[in-house]
C-alpha positions, 0 to 999 in steps of 0.5 A: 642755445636753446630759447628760454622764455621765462628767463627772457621775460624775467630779465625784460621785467626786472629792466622794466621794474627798475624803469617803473620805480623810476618813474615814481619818483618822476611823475609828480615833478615832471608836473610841478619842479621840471616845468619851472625850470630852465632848459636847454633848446634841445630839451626833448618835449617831455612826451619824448622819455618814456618811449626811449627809456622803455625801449633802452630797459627792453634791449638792457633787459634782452642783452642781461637774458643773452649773457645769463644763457651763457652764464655756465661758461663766465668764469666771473659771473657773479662780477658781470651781475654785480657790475649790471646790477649796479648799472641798474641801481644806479640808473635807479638812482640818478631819478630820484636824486634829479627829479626828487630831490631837485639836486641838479649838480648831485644828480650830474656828477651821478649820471656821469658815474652812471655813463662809466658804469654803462659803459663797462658792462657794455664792454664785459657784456660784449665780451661775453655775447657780442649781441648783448654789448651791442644792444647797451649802444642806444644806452650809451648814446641816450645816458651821453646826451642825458649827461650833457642835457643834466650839464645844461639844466645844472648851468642853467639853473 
């Protein structure tokens, strides 16, 4: 196939966007809840996050580019969008309820809804691009120790 740089830089931006949204809701709490809070030994230092997640949303944003090339040939293409585009959301969504609205149980029972969803577009996304799946494993890993760390804080406080 043919590179399509627009449409590379296009999906990058929107997994970029999402990230930037998130981060609205982040940055005030990070200064003033999360500090207050109990943690875990393994808490990462905060420093930590936003490199991991701006590389997650570049290779989210790579994978979603690698199977909208080859969206002639997805017979369900509007369900693999859907199924990213909830993915997003609710990645979205997990800041917002964690960081502001302070809601540390909500906010485990949605990032573990959030690992299940990641993990079914991994596995369509594979299915369509073998590339595109694997690049959704640092995801993976970093939602699966996002649950357990949201677990620790939820126990914690």
């Amino acid at each position: 196939m043919k590179f399509k740089p627009v449409a590379f830089i296009v999906n990058i931006a929107i997994t970029l966007g999402i990230g930037a949204i998130g981060s609205l809701a982040t940055s005030s709490s990070v200064r003033t809840w999360y500090p207050t809070i109990n943690k875990p030994s393994f808490n990462p230092p905060d420093w930590v996050f936003a490199p991991v997640w701006t590389t997650i949303f570049i290779l989210t944003g790579i994978a979603a580019y690698l199977v909208w090339i080859k969206r002639d040939k997805i017979v369900h293409f509007p369900r693999t969008v859907a199924i990213y585009l909830i993915q997003l959301i609710l990645n979205l969504a997990w800041s917002f309820i964690f960081f502001y609205l302070h809601e540390i149980g909500f906010a485990l029972a949605e990032i573990l809804i959030l690992l299940l969803v990641v993990l079914v577009n991994a596995f369509v996304f594979y299915k369509i691009d073998k590339w595109a799946g694997l690049l959704f494993i640092p995801y993976i890993l970093w939602v699966s120790f996002a649950s357990i760390l949201n677990y620790n804080l939820f126990i914690l406080n």
